[in-house]
N, C-alpha and C positions, 0 to 999 in steps of 0.2 A: 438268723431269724427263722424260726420258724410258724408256718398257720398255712391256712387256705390262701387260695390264687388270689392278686388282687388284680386287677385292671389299671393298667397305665396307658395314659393316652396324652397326646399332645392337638394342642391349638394354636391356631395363631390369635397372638395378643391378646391374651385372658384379661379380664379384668372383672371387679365385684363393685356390686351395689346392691342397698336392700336389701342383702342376705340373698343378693342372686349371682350367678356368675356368665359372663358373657364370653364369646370371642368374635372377634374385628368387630366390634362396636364401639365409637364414641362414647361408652356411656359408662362410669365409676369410675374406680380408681385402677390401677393395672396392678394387674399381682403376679409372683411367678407361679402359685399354685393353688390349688382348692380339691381337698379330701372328702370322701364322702364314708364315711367308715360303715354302717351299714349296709352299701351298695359295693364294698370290696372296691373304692376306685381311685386314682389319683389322677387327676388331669394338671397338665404341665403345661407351662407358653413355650411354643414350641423355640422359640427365640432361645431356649435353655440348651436345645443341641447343639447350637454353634458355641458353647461357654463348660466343657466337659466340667472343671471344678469346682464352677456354679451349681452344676446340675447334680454335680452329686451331695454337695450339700443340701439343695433344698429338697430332693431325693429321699435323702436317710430322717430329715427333718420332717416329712412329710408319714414315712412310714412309723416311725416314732408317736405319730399320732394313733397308731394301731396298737404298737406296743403300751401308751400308757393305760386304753382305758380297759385292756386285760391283767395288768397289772393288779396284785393283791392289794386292796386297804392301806393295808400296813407297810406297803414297798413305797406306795404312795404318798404316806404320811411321814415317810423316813425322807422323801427326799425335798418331801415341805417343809419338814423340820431344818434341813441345812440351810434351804431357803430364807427360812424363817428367820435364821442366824446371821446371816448376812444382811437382813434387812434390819437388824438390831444393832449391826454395826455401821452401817449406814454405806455399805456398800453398792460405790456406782458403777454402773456401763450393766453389759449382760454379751449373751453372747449369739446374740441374732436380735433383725429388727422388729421381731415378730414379740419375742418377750420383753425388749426395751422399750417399744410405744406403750405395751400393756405399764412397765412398770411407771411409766414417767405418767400415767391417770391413774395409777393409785393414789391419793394425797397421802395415805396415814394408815397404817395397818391396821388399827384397833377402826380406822372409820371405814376402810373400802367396803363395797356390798361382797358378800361371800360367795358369788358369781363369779365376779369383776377379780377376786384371788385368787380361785378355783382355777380363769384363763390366764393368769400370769405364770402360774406357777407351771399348768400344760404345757403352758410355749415355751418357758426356761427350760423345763426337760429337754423338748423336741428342738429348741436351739443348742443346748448341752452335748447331746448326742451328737448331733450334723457338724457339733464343732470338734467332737471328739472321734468321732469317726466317718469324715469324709477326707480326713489326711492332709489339710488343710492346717497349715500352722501362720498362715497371717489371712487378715481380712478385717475391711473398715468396720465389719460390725461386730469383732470380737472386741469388745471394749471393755471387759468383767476382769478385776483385776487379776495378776498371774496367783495371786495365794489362793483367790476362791475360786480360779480356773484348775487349779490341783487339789482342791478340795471336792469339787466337782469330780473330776478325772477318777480319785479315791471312789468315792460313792459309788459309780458306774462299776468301775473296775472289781469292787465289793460286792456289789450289790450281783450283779452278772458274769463275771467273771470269764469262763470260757463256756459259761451256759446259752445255749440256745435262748433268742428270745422272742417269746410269744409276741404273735402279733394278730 
């Protein structure tokens, strides 16, 4: 990867509400992470050092956030396209919980708001990634079957190959 410095930083017990994020408060939901891509930052629960293969998955997951929205148009559109294909085949699981909640309130492709598909499709990359390169070959939330987890792997592998990637 490469770009500018980001900032990483840890908390105890992140969690989000109202589009806010906390640490050691009672208050939303608990998360392990929260990106802020124009402030260059990633802040972590710190609860993520004592879990190193957690941490690298939600890690690469999180910087993935960087690499997609520098990514061209067109790299972007290619990888909605496979997306797209999978969801024509009625393909289930994914491969993080970040893009499985998003997909399980889509109802219907043709009906989701084009928001609401725009963040599904975000998250599947940045789950895609974290699951293709944190070295990680089991975990509860890989649930995306193994054909379109190597279709996946393809695309990545194609699309970037031994290229640096912008972030």
């Amino acid at each position: 990867m490469e770009g500018k410095p980001i900032l990483v930083s840890f908390v105890p017990q992140l969690s989000a509400g109202r589009s806010k994020f906390y640490s050691n408060r009672s208050y939303g939901q608990p998360v392990y992470a929260a990106t802020f891509i124009r402030k260059r930052e990633i802040v972590l629960d710190a609860a993520l050092k004592e879990e190193p293969d957690e941490l690298a998955r939600i890690l690469i997951h999180e910087l993935f956030h960087f690499a997609w929205v520098r990514l061209p148009v067109t790299i972007r559109r290619s990888y909605e396209a496979l997306v797209i294909d999978e969801w024509n085949r009625h393909a289930q699981g994914e491969l993080g919980w970040s893009a499985e909640s998003r997909k399980r309130n889509l109802s219907r492709l043709a009906q989701a708001a084009p928001q609401q598909w725009r963040d599904y499709v975000c998250e599947s990359f940045c789950d895609s990634a974290a699951w293709l390169y944190s070295g990680l070959t089991q975990h509860p939330e890989f649930t995306l079957a193994k054909r379109y987890r190597g279709k996946r792997a393809k695309w990545f592998r194609t699309t970037f190959g031994e290229r640096e990637i912008p972030i």
